[in-house]
OpenMM code with the backbone's topology and positions (N, CA, C; nanometers):
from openmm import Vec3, app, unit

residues = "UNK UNK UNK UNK UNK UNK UNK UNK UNK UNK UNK UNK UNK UNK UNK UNK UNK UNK UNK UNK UNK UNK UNK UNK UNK UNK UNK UNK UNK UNK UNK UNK UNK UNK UNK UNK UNK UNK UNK UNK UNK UNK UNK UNK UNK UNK UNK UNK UNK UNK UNK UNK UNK UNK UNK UNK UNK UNK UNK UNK UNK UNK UNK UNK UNK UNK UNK UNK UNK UNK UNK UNK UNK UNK UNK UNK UNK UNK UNK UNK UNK UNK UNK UNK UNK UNK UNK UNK UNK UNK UNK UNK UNK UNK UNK UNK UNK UNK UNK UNK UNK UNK UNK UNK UNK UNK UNK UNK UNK UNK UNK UNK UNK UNK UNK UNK UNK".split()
positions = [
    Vec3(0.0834, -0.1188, 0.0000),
    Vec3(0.0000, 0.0000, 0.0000),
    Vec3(0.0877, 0.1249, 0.0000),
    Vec3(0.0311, 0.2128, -0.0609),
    Vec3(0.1118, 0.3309, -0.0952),
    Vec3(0.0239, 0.5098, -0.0265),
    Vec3(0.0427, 0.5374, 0.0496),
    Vec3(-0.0538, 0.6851, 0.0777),
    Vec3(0.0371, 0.7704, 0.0069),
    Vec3(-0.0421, 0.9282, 0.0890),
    Vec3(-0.0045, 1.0683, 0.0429),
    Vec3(0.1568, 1.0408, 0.0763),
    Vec3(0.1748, 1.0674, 0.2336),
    Vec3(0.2913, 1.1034, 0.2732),
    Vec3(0.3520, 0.9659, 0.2996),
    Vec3(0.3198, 0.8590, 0.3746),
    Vec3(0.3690, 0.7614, 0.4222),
    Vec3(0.3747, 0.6121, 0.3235),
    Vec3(0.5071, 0.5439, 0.3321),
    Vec3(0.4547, 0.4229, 0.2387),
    Vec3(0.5138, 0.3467, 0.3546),
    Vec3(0.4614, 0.2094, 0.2972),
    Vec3(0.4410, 0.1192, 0.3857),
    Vec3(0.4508, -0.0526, 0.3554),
    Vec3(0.4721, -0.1529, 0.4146),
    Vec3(0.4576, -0.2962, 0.3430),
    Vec3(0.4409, -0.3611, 0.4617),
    Vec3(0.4128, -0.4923, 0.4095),
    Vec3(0.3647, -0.5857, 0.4320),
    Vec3(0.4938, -0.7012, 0.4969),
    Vec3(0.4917, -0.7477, 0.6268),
    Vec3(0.6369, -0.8064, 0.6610),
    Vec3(0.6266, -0.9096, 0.7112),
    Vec3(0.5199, -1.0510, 0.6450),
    Vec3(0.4837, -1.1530, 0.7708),
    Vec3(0.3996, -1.1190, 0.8308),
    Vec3(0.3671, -1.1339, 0.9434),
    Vec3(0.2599, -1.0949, 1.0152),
    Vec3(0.3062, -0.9526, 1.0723),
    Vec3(0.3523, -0.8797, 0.9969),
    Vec3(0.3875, -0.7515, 1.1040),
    Vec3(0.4255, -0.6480, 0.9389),
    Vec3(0.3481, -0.5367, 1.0078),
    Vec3(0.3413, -0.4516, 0.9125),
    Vec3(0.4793, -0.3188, 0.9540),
    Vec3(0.5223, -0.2782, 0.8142),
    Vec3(0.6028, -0.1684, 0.8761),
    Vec3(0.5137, -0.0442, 0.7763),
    Vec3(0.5720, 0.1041, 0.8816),
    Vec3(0.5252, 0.2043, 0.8480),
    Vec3(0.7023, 0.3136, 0.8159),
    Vec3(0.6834, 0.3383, 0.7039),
    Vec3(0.8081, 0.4592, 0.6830),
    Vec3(0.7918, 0.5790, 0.6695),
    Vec3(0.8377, 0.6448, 0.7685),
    Vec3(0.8147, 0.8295, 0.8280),
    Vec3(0.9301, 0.8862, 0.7465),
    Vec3(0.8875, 0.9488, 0.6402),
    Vec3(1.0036, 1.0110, 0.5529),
    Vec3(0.9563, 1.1415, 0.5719),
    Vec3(1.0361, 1.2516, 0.6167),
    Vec3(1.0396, 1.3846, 0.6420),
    Vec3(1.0278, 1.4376, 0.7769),
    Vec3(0.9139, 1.5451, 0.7745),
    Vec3(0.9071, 1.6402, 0.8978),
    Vec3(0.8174, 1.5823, 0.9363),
    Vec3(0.8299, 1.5084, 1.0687),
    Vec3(0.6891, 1.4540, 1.1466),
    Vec3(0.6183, 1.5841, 1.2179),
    Vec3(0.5226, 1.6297, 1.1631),
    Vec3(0.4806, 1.7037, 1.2293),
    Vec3(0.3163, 1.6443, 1.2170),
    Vec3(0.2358, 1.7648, 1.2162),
    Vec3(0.0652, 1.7503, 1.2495),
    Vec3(0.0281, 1.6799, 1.1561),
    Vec3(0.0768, 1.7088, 0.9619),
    Vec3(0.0283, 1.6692, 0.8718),
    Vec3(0.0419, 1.4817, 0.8722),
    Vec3(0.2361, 1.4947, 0.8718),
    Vec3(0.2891, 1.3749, 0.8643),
    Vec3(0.1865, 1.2992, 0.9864),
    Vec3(0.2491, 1.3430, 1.0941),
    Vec3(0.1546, 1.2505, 1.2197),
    Vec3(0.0032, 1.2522, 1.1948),
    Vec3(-0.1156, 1.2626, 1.1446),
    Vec3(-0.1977, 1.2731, 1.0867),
    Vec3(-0.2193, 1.1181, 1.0042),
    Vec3(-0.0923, 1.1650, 0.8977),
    Vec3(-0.1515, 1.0410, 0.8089),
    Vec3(-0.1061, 0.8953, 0.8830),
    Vec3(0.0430, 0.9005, 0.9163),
    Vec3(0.0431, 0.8216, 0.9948),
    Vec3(-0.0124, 0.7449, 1.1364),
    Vec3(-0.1030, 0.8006, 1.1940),
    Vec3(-0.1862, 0.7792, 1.2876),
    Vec3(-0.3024, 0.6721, 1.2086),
    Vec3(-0.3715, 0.7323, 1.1053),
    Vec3(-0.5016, 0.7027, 1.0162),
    Vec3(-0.3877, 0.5513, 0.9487),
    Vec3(-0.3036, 0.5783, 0.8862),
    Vec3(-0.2169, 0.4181, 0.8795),
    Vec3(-0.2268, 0.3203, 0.9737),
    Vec3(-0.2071, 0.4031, 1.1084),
    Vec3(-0.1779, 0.2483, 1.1978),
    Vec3(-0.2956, 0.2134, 1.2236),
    Vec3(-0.3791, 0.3355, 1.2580),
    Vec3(-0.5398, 0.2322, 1.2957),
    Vec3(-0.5917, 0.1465, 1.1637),
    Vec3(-0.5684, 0.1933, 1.0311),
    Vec3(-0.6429, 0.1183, 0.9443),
    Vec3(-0.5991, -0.0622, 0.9356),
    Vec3(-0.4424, -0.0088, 0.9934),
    Vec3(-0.3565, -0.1577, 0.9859),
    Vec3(-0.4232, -0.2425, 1.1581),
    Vec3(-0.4568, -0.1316, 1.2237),
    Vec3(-0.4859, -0.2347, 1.3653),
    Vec3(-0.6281, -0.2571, 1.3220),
    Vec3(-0.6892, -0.2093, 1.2734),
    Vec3(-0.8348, -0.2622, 1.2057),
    Vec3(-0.8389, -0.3613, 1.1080),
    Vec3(-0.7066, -0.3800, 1.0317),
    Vec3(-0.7609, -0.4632, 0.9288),
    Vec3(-0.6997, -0.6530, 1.0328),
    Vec3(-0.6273, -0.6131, 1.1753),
    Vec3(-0.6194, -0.7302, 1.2426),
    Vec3(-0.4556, -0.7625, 1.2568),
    Vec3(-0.3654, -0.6015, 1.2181),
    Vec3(-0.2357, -0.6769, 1.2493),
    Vec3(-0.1785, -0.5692, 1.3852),
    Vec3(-0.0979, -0.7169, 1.4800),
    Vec3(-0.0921, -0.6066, 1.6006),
    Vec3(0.0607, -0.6199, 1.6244),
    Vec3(0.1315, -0.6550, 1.4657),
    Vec3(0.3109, -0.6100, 1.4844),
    Vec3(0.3366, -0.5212, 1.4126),
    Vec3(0.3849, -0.3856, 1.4840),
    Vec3(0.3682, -0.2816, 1.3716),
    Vec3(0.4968, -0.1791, 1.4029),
    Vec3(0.5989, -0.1888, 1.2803),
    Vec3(0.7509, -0.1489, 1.2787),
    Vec3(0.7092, 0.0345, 1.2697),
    Vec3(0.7449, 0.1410, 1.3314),
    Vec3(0.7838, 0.2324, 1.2581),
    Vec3(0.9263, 0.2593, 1.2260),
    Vec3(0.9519, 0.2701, 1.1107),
    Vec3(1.0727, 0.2885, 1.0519),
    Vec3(1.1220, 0.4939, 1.0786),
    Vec3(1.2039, 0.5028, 1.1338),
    Vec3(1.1980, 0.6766, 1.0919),
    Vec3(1.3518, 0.7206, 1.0608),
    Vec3(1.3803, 0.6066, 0.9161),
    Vec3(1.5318, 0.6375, 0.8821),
    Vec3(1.4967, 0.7279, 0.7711),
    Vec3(1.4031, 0.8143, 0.7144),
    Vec3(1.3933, 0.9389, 0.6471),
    Vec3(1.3254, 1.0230, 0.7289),
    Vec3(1.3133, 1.0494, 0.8596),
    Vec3(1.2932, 1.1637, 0.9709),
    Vec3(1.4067, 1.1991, 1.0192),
    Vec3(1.4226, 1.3162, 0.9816),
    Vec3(1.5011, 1.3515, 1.0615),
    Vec3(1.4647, 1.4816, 1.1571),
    Vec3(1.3767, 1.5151, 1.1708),
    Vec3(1.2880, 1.6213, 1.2738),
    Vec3(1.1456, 1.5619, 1.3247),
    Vec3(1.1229, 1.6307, 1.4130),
    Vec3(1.0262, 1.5786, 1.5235),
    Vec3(0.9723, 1.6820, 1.5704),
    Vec3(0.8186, 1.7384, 1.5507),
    Vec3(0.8109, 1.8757, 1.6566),
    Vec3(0.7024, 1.8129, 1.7463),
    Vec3(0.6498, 1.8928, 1.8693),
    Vec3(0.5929, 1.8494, 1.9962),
    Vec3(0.4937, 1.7797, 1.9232),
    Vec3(0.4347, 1.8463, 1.8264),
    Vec3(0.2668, 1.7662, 1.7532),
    Vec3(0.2907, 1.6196, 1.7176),
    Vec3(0.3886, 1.6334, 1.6411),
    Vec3(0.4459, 1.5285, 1.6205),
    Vec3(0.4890, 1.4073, 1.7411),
    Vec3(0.5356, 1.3748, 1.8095),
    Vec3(0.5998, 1.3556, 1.9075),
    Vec3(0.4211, 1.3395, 2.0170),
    Vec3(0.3419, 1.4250, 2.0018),
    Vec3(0.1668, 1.3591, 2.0295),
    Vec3(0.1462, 1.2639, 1.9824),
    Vec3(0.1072, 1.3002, 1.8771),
    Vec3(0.0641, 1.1888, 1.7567),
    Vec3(0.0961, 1.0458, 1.7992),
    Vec3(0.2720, 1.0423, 1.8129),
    Vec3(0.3362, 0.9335, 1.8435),
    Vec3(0.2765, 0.8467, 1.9629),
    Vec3(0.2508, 0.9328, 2.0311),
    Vec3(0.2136, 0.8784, 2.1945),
    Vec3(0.1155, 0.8240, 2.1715),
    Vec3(-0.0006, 0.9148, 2.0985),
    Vec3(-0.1317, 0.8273, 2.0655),
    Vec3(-0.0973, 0.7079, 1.9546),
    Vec3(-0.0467, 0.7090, 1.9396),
    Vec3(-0.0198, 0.5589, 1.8249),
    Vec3(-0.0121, 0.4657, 1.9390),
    Vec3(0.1419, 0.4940, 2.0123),
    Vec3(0.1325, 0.4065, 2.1018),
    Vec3(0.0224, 0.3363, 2.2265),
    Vec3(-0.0618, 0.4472, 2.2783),
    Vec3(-0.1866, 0.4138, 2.3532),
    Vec3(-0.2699, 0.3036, 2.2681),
    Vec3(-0.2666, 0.3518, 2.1342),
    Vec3(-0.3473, 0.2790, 2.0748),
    Vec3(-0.3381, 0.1169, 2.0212),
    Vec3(-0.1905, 0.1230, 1.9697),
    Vec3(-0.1186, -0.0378, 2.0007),
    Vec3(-0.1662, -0.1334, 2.1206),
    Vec3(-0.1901, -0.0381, 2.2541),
    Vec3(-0.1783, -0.1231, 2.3537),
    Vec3(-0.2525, -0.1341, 2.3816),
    Vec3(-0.3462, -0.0418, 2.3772),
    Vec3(-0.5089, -0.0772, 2.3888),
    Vec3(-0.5458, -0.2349, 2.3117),
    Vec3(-0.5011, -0.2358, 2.1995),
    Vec3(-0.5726, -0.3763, 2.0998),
    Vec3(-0.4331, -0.4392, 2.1211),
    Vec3(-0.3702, -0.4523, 2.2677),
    Vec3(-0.2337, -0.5934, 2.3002),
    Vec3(-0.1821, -0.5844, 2.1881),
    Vec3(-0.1263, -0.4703, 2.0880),
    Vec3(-0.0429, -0.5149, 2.0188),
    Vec3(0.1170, -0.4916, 2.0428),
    Vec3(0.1700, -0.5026, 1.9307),
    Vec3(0.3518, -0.4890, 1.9582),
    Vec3(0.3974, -0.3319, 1.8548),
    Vec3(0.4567, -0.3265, 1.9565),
    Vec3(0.5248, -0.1445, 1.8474),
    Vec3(0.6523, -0.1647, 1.8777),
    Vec3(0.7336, -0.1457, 1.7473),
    Vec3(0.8658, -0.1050, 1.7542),
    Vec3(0.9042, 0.0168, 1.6866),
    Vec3(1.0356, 0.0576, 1.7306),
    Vec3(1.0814, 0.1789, 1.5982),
    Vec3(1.1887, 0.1122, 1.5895),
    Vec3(1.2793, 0.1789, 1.4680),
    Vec3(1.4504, 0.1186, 1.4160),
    Vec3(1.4680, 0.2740, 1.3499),
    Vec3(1.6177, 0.2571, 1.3235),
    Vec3(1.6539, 0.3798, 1.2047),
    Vec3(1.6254, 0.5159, 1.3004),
    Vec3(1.6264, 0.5710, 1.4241),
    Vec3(1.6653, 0.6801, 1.4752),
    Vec3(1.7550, 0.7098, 1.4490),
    Vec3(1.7780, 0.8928, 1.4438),
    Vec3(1.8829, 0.9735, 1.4358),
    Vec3(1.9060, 0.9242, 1.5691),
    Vec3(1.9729, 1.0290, 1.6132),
    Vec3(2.0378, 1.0361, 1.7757),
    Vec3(1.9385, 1.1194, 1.8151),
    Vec3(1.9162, 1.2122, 1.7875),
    Vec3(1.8465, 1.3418, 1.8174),
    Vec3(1.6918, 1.2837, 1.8582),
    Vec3(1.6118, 1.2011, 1.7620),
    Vec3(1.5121, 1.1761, 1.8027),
    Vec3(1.5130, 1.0559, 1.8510),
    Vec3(1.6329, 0.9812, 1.8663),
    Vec3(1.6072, 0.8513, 2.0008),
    Vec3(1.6502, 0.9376, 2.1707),
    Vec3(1.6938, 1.0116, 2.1616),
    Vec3(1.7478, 1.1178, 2.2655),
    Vec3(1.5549, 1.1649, 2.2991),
    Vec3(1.5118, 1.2294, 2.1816),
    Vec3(1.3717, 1.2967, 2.2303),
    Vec3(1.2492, 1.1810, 2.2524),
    Vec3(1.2494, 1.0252, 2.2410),
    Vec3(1.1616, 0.9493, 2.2613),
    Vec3(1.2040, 0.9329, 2.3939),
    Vec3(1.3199, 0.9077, 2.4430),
    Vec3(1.3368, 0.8657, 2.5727),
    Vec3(1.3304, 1.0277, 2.6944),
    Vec3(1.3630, 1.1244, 2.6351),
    Vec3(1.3038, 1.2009, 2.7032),
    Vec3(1.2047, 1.2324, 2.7621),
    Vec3(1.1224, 1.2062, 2.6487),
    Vec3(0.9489, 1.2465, 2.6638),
    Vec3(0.8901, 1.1133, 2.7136),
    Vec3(0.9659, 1.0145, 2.7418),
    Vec3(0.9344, 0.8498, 2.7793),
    Vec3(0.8676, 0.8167, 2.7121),
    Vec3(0.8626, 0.7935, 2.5728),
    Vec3(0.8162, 0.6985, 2.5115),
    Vec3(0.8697, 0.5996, 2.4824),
    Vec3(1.0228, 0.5997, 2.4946),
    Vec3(1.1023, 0.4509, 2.5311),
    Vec3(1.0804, 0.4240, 2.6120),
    Vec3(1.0116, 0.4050, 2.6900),
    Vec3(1.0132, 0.3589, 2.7895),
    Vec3(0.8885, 0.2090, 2.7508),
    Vec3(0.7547, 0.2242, 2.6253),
    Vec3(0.7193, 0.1607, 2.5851),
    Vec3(0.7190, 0.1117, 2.4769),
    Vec3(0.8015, 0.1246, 2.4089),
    Vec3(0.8789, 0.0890, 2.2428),
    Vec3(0.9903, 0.0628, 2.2244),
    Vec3(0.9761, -0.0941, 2.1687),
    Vec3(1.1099, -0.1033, 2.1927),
    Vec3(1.2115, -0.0417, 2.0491),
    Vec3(1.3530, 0.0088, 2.0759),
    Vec3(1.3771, 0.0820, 1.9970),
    Vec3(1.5034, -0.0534, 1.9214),
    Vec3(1.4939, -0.0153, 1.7678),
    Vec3(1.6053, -0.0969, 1.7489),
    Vec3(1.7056, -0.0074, 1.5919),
    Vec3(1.8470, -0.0652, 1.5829),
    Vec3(1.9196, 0.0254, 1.4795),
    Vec3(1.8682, -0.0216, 1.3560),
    Vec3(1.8434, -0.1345, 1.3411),
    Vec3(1.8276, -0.1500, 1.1692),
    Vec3(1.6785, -0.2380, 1.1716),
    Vec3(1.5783, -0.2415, 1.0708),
    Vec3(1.4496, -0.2673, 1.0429),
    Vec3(1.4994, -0.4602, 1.0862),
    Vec3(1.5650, -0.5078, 1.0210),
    Vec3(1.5874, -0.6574, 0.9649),
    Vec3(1.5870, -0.6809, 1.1576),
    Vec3(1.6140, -0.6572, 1.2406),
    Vec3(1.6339, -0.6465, 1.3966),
    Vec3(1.5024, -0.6464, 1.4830),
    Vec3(1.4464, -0.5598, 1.4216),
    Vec3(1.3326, -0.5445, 1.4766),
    Vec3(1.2037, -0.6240, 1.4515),
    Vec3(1.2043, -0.6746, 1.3130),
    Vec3(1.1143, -0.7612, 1.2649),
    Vec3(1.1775, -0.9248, 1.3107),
    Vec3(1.2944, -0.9471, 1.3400),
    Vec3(1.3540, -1.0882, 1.3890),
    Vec3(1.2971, -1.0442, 1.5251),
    Vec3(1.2509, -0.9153, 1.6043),
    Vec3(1.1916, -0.9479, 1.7530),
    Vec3(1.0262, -0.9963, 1.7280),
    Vec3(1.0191, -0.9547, 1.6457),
    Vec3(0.8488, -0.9526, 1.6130),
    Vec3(0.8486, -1.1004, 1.6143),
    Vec3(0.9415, -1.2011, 1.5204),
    Vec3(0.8961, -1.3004, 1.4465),
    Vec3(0.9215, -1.4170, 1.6238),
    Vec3(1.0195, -1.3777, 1.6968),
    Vec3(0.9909, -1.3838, 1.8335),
    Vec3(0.8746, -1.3891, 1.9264),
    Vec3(0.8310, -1.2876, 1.9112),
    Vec3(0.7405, -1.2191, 2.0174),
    Vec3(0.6039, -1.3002, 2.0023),
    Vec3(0.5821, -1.4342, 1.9247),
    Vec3(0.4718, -1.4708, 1.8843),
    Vec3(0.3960, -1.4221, 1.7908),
] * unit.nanometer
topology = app.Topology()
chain = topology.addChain("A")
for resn in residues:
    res = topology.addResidue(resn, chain)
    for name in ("N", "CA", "C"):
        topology.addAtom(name, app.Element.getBySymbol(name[0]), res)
């Protein structure tokens, strides 16, 4: 599947999402409406990739949080991979590492998924 801002595939039972640009209201927007359509259509392993982000503003960085509430609400699994420094520095700030697990390269994160049941 292909949207406006975000593209995306299909990984086994676990879907990834790729954040290319400025996460802000727009980006976080579409990506939000991505993950629920993917936790609606019944998948609850879901990669965000954000190795074409390289900025993050507070809206953004919302958005995120509500993704995550929303994963856990329907028991699913969230990961990210591909952080700058800057925005693995601002997830654990704002504690959202604290419920995602973070990993360096996509192929890492989907070998936890294929784990995780």
């Amino acid at each position: 599947m292909n949207y406006l801002t975000v593209r995306t595939r299909n990984a086994g039972d676990a879907f990834v999402v790729y954040i290319d640009g400025y996460l802000n209201s727009l980006m976080g927007e579409e990506v939000e409406r991505v993950v629920q359509e993917v936790l609606d259509g019944g998948v609850r392993k879901i990669l965000l990739n954000f190795e074409g982000t390289r900025l993050i503003n507070s809206i953004g960085i919302s958005i995120i949080i509500g993704v995550v509430e929303k994963i856990m609400e329907r028991n699913g699994v969230l990961a990210f991979c591909c952080l700058s420094r800057i925005n693995r520095e601002l997830f654990q700030m704002t504690g959202v590492a604290r419920h995602v697990r973070v990993f360096d390269r996509e192929e890492e994160a989907l070998g936890h998924f294929s784990q995780s049941g």
